[in-house]
C-alpha atoms as one frame of an Amber mdcrd trajectory, in Angstrom:
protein
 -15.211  20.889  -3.155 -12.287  19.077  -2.297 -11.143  18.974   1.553  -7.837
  20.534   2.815  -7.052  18.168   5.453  -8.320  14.519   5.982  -8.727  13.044
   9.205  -8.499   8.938   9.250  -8.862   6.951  12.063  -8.733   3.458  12.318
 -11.625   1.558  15.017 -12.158  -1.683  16.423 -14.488  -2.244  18.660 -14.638
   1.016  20.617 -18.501   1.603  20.857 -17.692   3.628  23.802 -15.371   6.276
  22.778 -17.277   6.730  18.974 -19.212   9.638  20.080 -17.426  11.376  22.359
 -14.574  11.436  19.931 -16.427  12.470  17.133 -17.945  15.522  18.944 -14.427
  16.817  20.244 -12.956  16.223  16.547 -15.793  18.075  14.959 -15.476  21.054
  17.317 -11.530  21.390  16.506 -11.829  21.089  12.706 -14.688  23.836  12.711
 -12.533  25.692  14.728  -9.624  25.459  11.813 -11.489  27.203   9.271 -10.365
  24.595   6.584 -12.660  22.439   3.924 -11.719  18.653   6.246 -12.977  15.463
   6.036 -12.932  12.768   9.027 -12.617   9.242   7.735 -13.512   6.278  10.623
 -12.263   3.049   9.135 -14.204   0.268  10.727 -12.113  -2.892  10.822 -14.690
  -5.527  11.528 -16.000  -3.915  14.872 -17.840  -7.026  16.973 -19.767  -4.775
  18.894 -21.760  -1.352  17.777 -19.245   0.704  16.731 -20.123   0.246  12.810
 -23.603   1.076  14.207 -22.835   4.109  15.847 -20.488   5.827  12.785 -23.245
   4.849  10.327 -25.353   7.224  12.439 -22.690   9.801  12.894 -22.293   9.535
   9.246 -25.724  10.112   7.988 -25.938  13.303   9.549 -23.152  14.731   8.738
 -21.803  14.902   5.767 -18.370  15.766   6.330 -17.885  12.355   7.380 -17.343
   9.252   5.813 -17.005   5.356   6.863 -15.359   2.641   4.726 -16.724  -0.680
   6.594 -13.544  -3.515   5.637 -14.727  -7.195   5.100 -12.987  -8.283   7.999
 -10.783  -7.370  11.038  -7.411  -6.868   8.648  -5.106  -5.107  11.761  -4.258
  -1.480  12.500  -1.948  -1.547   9.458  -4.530  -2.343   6.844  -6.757  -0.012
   8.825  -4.365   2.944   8.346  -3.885   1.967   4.523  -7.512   2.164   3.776
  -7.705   5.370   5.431  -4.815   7.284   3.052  -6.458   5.358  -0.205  -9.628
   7.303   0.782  -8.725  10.503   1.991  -8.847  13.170  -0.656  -6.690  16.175
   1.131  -3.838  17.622   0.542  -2.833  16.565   4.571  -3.593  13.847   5.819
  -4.368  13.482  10.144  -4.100   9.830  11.731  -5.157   9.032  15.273  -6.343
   6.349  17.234  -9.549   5.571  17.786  -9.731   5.010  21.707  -9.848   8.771
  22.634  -6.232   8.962  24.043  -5.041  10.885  21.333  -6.031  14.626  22.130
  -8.039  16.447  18.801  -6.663  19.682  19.906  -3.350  18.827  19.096  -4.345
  18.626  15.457  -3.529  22.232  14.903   0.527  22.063  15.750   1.032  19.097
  13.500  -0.714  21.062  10.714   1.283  23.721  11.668   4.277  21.576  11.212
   2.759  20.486   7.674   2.434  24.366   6.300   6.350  24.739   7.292   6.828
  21.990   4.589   7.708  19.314   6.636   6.798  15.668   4.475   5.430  13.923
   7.851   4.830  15.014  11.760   4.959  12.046  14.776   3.472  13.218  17.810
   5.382  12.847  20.996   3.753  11.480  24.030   6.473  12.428  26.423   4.521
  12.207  29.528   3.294   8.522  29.413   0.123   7.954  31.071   0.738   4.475
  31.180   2.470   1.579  33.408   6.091   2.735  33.243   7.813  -0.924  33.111
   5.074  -3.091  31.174   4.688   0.126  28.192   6.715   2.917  28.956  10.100
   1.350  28.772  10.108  -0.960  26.527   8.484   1.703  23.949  11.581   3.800
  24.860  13.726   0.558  23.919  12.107   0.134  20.593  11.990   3.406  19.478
  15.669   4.082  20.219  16.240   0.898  17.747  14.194   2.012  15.009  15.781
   5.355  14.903  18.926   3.369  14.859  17.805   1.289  11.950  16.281   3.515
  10.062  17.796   6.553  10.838  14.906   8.820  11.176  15.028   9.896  15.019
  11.438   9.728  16.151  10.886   9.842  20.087   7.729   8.007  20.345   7.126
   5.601  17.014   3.963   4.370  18.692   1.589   7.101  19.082  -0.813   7.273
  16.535  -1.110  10.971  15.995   0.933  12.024  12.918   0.467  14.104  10.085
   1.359  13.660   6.223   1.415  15.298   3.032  -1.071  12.911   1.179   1.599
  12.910  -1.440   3.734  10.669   0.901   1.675   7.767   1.744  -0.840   7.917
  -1.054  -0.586   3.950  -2.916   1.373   2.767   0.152  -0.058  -0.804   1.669
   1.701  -1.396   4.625   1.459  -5.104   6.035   0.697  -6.313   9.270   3.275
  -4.724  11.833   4.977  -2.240   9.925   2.937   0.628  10.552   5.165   0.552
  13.747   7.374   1.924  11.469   6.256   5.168  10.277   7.210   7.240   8.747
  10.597   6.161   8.136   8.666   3.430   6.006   7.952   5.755   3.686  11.403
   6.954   2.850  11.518   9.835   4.538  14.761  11.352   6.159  15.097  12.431
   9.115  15.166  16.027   8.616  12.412  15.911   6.484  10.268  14.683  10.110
   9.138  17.024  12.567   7.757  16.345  16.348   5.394  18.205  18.189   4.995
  17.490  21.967   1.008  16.073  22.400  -1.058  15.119  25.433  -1.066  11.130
  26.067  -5.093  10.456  27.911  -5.646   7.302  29.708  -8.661   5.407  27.383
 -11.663   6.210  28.215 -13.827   2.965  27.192 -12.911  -0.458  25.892  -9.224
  -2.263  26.810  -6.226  -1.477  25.421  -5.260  -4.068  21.851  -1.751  -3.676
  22.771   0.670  -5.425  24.954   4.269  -6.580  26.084   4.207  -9.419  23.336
   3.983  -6.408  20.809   7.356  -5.457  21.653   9.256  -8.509  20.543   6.857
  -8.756  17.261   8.733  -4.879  16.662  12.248  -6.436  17.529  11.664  -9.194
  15.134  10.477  -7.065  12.302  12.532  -4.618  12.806  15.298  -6.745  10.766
  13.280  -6.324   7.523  12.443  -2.786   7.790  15.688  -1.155   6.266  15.807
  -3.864   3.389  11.985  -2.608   2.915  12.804   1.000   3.090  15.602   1.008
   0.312  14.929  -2.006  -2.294  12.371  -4.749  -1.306  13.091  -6.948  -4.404
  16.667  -6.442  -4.540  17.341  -7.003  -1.082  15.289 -10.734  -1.689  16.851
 -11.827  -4.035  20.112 -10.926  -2.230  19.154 -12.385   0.925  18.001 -15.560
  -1.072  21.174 -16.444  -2.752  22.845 -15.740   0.485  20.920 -18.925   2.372
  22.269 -21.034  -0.564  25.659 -19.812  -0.130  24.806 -20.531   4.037  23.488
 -23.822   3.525  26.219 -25.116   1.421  28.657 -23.645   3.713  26.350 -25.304
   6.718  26.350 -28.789   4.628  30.465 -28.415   4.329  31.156 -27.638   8.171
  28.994 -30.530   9.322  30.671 -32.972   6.920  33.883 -31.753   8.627  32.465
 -32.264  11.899  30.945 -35.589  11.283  34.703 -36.919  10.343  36.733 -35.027
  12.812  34.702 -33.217  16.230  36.326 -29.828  16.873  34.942 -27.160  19.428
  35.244 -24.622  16.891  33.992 -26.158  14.307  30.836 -26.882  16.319  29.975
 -22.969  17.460  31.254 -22.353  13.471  28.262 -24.434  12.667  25.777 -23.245
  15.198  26.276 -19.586  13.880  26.144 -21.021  10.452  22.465 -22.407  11.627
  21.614 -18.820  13.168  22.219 -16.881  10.447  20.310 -18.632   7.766  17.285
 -19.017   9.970  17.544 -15.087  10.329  18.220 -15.123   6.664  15.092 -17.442
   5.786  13.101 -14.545   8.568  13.939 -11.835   6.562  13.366 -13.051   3.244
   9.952 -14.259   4.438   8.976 -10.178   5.747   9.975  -9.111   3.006   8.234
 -11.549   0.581   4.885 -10.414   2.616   5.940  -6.446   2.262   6.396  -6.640
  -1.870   3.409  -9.031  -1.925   1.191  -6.657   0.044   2.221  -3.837  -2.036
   0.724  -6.422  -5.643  -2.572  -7.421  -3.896  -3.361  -5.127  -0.841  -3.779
  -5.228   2.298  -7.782  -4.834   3.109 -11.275  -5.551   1.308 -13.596  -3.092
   1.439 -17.173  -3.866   1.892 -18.746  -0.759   2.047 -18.334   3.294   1.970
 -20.702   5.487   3.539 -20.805   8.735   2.305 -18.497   7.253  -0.132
């Protein structure tokens, strides 16, 4: 029979939260009294991690492991999880244990109401305060400005979904920082439930300070993505033309006669087209990630 709910999770190389993980997620989804599913997506795990779900996996049968051809990032991770889950809800949470199971229940909650999407909200950080904490705080306070959809805490990795939202979605590398706005929601149609934030248990964090900027710099391409990829392209592609041959007039003008003005004119001329040529490019990757996908699949256990 079909499950209710569908837990996916995305791993890399976390041999040493696998069990303990799956043990606390199996005791809360028994608890629920729901038909579930947990999905571990192993994206080309280096150590035993692929070892250690195959063996969760054979003996039980409520879960199931698709094994990518590759390490393809958390965003092709997440992608393979929603192509494979078959509920009605669909769970995401990271893989490195410091996403709580028990707070599963509220986000379904939140789901049943008939919210489209619920974003946890970490809101006591158990992490360095100036390296993570505030420059998450930064970020998200753009993206809700961007997109509109007023999310607290973008980056945790506990949300919920009706599988009707994300189902046929490939997200590219990156833009999973984005959710759920990336799916067109708006913003009333997102709730937030307050969930516990654990320090990791096993392994070293995959994120960093450098992530921050790759956000910033994506973040230009997001609200093109959200409303009309192609459009927005082609738009954006004409535009460098009109840039360039603006560009190619001002420096004529400045080779014959040197102005100040004309100088800075030219230097924001130069700006602007390389953001234009930026966006153009993210955007290029988005529609051509949505043609060919964003994973390979090499095997599904359980499948």
């Amino acid at each position: 029979m079909r499950p209710e709910v569908s837990v996916a999770i995305p791993m890399h190389n976390e041999e040493g939260n696998v069990e303990l993980l799956y043990h606390e997620l199996k005791e809360v989804m028994e608890g629920l009294r729901l038909r579930y599913e947990i999905i571990f997506v192993n994206d080309g795990s280096t150590d035993r991690t692929g070892e250690l779900l195959r063996g969760i996996a054979s003996r039980d049968e409520a879960v199931r492991v698709v094994e990518l051809d590759g390490n393809f990032g958390e965003a092709a991770a997440l992608s393979a999880g929603y192509q494979f889950a078959q509920g009605d809800w669909i769970i995401t949470m990271d893989g490195d244990g410091q996403n709580d199971p028990r707070d599963i229940p509220a986000l379904l909650e939140m789901l049943r109401k008939g919210y489209k999407a619920v974003s946890g909200w970490r809101r006591k950080r158990k992490e360095d305060y100036l390296s993570r904490v505030l420059p998450s705080r930064v970020v998200n306070w753009l993206i809700a400005l961007v997109t509109g959809v007023k999310i607290h805490d973008v980056g945790c990795g506990l949300k919920g979904y009706r599988a009707s939202l994300v189902k046929g979605h490939q997200i590219p590398h990156g833009f999973h920082r984005f959710l759920p706005a990336l799916f067109g929601v708006k913003d009333e149609e997102v709730a937030e439930v307050e969930v516990k934030d654990r320090r990791r248990r096993s392994g070293r964090s995959h994120y960093g300070l450098g992530r921050t900027f790759e956000v910033i710099r994506e973040l230009l391409t997001v609200r093109f993505a959200i409303s009309d990829a192609e459009g927005w392209r082609r738009r954006i592609h004409k535009a460098r033309g009109a840039i360039s041959l603006g560009g190619l007039a001002v420096l004529i003008l400045l080779l014959f006669s040197f102005n100040l003005g004309t100088l800075i004119l030219l230097l924001a001329l130069v700006v602007l087209l390389s953001l234009c040529r930026l966006v153009e490019r993210n955007l290029l990757r988005f529609l051509r990630a949505q043609e060919e996908g964003v994973f390979r699949v090499r095997e599904v256990v359980n499948g």
